[in-house]
C-alpha positions in Angstrom: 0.0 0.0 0.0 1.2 3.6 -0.6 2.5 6.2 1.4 -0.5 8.1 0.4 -2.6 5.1 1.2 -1.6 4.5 4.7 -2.3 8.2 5.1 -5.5 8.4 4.2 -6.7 5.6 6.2 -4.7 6.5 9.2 -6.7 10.0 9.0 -10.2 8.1 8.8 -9.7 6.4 11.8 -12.1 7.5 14.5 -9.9 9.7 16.6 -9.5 9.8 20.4 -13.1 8.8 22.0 -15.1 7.8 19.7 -19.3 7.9 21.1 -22.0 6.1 19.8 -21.9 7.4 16.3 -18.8 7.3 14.0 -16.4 10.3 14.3 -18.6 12.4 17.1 -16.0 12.4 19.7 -14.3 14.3 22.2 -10.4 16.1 22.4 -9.1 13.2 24.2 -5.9 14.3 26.1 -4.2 11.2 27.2 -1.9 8.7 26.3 1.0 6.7 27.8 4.4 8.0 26.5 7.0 9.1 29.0 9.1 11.1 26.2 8.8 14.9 26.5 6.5 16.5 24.5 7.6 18.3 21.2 4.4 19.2 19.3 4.3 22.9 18.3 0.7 24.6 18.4 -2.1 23.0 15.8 -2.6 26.0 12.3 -4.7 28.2 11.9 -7.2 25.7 9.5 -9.7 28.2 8.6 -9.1 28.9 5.6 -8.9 24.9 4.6 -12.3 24.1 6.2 -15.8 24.8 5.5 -18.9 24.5 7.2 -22.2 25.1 5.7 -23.6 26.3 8.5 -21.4 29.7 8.8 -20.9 31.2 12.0 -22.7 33.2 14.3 -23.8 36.3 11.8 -27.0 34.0 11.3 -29.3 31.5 12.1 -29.5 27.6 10.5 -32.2 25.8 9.2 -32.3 22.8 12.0 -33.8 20.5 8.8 -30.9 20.8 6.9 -27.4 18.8 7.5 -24.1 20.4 9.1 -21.7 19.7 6.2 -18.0 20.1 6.9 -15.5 19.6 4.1 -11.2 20.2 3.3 -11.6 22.8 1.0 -7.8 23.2 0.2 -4.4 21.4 -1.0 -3.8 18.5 0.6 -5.5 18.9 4.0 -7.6 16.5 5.5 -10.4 16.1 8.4 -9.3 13.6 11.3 -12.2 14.9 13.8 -15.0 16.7 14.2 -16.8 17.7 17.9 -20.3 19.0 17.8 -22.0 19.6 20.7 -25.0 21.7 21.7 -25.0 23.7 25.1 -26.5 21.1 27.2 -23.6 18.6 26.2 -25.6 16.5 23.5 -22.9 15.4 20.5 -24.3 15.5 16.9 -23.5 12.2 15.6 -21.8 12.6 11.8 -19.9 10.1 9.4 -16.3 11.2 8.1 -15.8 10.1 4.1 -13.5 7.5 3.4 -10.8 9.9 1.9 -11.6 12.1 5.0 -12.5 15.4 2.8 -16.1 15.7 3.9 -18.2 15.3 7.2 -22.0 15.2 7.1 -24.2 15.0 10.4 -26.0 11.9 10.3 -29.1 13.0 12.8 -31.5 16.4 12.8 -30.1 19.7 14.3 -31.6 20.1 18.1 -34.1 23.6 16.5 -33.1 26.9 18.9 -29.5 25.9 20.2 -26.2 27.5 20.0 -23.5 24.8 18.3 -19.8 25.0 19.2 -17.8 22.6 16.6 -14.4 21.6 17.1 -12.7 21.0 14.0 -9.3 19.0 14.1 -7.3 18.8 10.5 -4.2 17.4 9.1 -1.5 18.4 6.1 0.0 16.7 3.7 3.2 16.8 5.9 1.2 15.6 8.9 0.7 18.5 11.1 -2.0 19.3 12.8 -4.7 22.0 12.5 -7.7 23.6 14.1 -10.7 25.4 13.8 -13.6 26.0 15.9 -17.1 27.3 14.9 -20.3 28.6 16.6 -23.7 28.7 14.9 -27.3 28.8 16.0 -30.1 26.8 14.9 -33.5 28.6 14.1 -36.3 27.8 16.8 -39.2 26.0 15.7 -41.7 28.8 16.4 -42.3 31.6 18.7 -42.6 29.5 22.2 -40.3 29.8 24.5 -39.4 26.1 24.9 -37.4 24.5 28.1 -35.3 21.2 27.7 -34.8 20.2 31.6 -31.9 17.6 32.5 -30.5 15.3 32.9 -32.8 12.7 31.3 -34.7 11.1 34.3 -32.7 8.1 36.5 -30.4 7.3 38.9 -27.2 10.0 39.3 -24.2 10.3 41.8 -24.6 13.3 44.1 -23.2 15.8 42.3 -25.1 16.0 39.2 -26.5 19.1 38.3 -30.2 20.4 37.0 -30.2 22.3 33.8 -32.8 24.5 31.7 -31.9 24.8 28.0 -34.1 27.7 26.3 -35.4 28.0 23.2 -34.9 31.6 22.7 -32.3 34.3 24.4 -33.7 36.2 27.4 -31.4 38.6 28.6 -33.9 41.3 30.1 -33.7 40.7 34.0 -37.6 40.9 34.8 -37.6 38.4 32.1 -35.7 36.1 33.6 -37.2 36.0 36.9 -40.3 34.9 34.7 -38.9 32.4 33.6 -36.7 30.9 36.4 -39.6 31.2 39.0 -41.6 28.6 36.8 -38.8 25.8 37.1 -39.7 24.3 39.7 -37.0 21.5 41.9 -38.7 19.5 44.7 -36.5 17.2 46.6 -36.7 14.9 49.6 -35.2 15.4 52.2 -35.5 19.6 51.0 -32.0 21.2 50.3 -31.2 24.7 49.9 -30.3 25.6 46.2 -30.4 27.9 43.7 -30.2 28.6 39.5 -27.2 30.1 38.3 -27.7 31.8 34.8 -24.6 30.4 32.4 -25.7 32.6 29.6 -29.1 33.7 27.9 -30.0 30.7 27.4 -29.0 28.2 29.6 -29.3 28.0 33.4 -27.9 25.2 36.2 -29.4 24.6 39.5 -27.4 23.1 41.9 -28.1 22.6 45.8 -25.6 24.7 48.8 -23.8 21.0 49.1 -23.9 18.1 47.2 -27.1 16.5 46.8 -28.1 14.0 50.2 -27.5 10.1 49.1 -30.6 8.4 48.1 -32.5 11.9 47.5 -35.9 11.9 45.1 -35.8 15.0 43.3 -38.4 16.6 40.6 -37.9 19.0 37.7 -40.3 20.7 35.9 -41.6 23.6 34.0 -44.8 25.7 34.8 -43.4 27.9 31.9 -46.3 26.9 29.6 -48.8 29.6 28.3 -47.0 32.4 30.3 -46.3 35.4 28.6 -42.2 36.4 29.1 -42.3 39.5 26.5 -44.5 40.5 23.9 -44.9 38.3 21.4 -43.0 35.0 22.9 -44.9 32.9 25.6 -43.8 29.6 27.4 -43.5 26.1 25.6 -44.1 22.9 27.1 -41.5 21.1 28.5 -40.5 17.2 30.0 -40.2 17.4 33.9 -37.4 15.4 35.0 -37.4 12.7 37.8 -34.0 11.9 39.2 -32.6 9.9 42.4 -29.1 9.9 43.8 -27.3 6.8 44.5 -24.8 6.7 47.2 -22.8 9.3 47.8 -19.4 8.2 45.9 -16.3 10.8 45.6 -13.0 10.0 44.3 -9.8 12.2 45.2 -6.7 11.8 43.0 -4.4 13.4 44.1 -0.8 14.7 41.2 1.6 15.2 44.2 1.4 11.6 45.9 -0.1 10.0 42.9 -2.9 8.3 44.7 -6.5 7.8 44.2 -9.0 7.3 47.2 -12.4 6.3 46.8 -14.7 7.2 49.1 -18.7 5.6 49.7 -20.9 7.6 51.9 -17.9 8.5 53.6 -15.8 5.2 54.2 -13.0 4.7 52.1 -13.2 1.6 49.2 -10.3 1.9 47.0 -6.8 3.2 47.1 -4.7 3.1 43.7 -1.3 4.4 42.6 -2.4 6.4 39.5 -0.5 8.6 36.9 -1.8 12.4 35.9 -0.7 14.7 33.4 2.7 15.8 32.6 4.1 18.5 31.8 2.7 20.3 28.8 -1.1 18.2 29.4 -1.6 19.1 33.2 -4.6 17.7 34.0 -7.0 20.1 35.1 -7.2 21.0 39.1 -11.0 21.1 41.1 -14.3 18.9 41.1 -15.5 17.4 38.1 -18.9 15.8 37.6 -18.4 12.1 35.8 -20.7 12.6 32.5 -20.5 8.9 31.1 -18.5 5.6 31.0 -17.4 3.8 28.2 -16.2 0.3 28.8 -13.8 0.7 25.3 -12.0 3.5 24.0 -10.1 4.4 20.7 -7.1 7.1 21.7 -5.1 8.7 19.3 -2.7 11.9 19.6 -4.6 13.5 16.5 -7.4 14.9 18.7 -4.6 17.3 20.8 -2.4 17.7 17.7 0.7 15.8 19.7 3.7 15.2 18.0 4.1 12.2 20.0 2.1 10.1 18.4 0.1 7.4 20.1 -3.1 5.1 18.7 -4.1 2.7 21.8 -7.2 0.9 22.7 -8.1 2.4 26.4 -10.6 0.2 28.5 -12.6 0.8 31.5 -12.9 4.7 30.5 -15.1 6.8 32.8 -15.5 10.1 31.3 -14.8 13.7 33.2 -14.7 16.5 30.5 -15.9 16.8 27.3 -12.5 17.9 25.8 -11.5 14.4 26.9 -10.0 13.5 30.4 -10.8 10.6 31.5 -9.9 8.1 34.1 -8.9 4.3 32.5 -7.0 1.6 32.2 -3.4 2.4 31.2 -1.2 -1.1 31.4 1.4 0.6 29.6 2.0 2.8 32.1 2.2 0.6 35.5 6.0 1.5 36.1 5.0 5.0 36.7 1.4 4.9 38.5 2.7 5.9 41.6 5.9 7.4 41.0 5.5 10.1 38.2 2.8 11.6 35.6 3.3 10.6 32.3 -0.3 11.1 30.8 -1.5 13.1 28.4 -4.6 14.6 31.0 -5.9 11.2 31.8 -5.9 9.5 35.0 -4.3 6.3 34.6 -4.1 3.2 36.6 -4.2 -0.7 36.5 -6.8 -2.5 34.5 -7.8 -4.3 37.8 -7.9 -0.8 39.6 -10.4 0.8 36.5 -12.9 -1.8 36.0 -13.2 -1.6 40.2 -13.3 2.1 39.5 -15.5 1.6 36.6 -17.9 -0.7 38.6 -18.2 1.6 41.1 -19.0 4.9 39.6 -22.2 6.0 38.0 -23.1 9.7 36.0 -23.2 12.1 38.5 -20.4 11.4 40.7 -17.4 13.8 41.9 -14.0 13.0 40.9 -11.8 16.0 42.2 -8.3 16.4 41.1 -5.8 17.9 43.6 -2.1 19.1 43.7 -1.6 18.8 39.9 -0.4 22.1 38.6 -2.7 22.1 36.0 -5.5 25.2 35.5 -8.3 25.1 37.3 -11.6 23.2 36.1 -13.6 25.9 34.6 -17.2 26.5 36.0 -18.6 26.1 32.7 -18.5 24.7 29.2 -16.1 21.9 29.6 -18.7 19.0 31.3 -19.7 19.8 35.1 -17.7 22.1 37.3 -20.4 23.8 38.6 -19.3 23.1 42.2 -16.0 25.1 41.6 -17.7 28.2 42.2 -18.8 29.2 46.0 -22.0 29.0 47.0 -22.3 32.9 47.2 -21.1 33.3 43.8 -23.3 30.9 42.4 -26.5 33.0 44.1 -25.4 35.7 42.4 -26.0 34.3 39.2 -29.7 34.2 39.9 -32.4 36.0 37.8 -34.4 36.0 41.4 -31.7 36.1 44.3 -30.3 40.4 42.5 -34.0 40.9 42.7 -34.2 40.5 46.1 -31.1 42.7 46.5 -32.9 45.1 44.0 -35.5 45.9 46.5 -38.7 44.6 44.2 -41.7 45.0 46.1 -44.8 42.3 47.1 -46.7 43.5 43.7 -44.1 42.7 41.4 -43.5 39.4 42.9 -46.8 38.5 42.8 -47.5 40.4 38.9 -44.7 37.8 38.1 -45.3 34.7 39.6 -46.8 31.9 37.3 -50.5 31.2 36.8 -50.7 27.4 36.3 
């Protein structure tokens, strides 16, 4: 087979955490080799890549496909990452020559899309480009997707409120977070937290109580919000915690503790980011598991190339830590980080790990030198932020501050 060849099939392989539909993966950032890093930043690949979708001067028709293709030369498409605000990945196919992606399911109709577009050369460097575009909303309703999908979470998973439309006026928004309603037993203080104008989390003070029944739902439907847009219907969510279940893994000792309502379970020697991939500091939320994984260096544009199969893969940010099985790196769990941003450790130690953890749970990294686990936008790190903070993020806590009188709480509270 040719140079050529080999190259083109090496760049249609589904690179670094591949999901449930071909190509729509995450920036995996891990790996096993203990050489120093030498890649240089990924190019500029704008001007070799287009999307039909454009960016955010305009709205897209949710019926029609995202298209992506290698409009130049000899450059090529090794991975594409769509993802809406609430997290969901637009599944896609990649062309056997790798020159064109094509979504494979509909556009979600009134969200904001961030793509993550990774390329390569013809002398095998890599590239990137990343795009925003908004889907037109089905119709003047203002339309709430509650999450996470009703079931059984660890104690730190978050509520959120996807809207359909932007509402940025803040007598607006109390409308509109006073009719989400959260019951939960035993009760818990918590609050929303606005992410942007149309998204919002809700998270209690502290982490959720073990074996709490909690409800989600709208009373948003029929109310006016401004003139001309009223409230859609909505799915109310249903959701239980498990036991509580926290894992600590610590970059300075190189040790992972597991705790289960409080009693430690498991201890392993693990291995964390070196230098050049710190992995990230703070709490993260674990957002899936996937019991087989496809790595490859082409998703972080590493010069140190690496193409492993990664088992027992429990998933902590959307850009692609994880923490999973790394056999090839046993000599060092314990003794030094040699990763990529992963946690690594035994295959014994992940499937335990694996066995043991569910969506939902907290996984918080320590003593790392990495940057901090942003709030938002990279999975869960909602409980980064203080609780005080986070109050001030509602729509309804400033107008309490504000001073707003009896009347206008009442003018504003839902009629259901």
């Amino acid at each position: 087979m040719s140079d050529r060849s080999n190259r083109t099939r090496r760049r249609a392989v589904l690179s670094c955490a591949t999901l449930l539909a071909p190509l729509t993966v995450g920036l995996t950032a891990c790996g096993g080799d203990d050489a120093d890093p030498l890649s240089s930043a990924p190019y500029d690949a704008s001007d070799v890549v287009a999307v039909n979708a454009g960016d955010d001067s305009r709205t897209v028709d949710p019926d029609k496909p995202l298209d992506i293709t290698a409009s130049g030369g000899e450059d090529t498409l090794t991975d594409v990452l769509a993802t809406d605000a609430a997290g969901r990945v637009l599944p896609g196919e990649l062309s056997a020559d790798g020159r064109r992606w094509r979504s494979t399911a509909p556009l979600a109709a009134g969200v904001r899309y961030t793509v993550q577009i990774s390329t390569e050369n013809e002398d095998g460097a890599p590239g990137r480009r990343t795009t925003h575009f908004e889907t037109k909303p089905s119709d003047k309703r203002l339309k709430v997707t509650l999450g996470p999908d009703s079931g059984t979470y660890g104690v730190g998973q978050p509520l959120t409120a996807e809207l359909s439309h932007r509402v940025k006026n803040p007598r607006e928004r109390e409308i509109v977070e006073r009719a989400l309603r959260v019951d939960s037993k035993p009760r818990v203080e918590g609050a929303w937290h606005w992410v942007d104008s149309k998204e919002l989390h809700y998270r209690p003070r502290e982490y959720w109580p073990a074996h709490a029944s909690i409800t989600l739902r709208s009373a948003l439907q029929g109310l006016k919000v401004r003139d001309g847009l009223y409230g859609g219907p909505s799915k109310p969510v249903k959701m239980r915690t498990g036991d509580r279940v926290e894992a600590i893994a610590d970059g300075s000792s190189l040790v992972m503790r597991v705790k289960k309502n409080g009693k430690t379970v498991q201890s392993v020697p693990i291995t964390t980011g070196k230098a050049g991939y710190r992995t990230r500091n703070g709490i993260k939320v674990v957002l899936g598991k996937e019991s087989f994984v496809r790595m490859t260096s082409a998703s972080i544009g590493s010069s140190d190339f690496y193409d492993l199969p990664v088992y027992w893969a429990t998933r902590l940010t959307w850009s692609g830590e994880y923490a999973h099985a790394a056999p090839w790196s046993v000599g060092s769990q314990g003794v030094s980080n040699t990763s990529h941003g992963c946690t690594g450790m035994s295959t014994g130690a992940a499937r335990t790990f694996f066995n043991s953890i569910r969506q939902g749970d907290i996984v918080t990294h320590v003593n790392t030198d990495g940057e901090k686990m942003p709030t938002f936008g990279n999975g869960f790190g909602d409980w980064n932020m203080p609780w005080k903070e986070w109050r001030e993020g509602s729509a309804l806590q400033k107008g309490k501050r504000e001073g707003s009188n009896p009347a206008d709480a009442a003018r504003l509270r839902p009629q259901v």
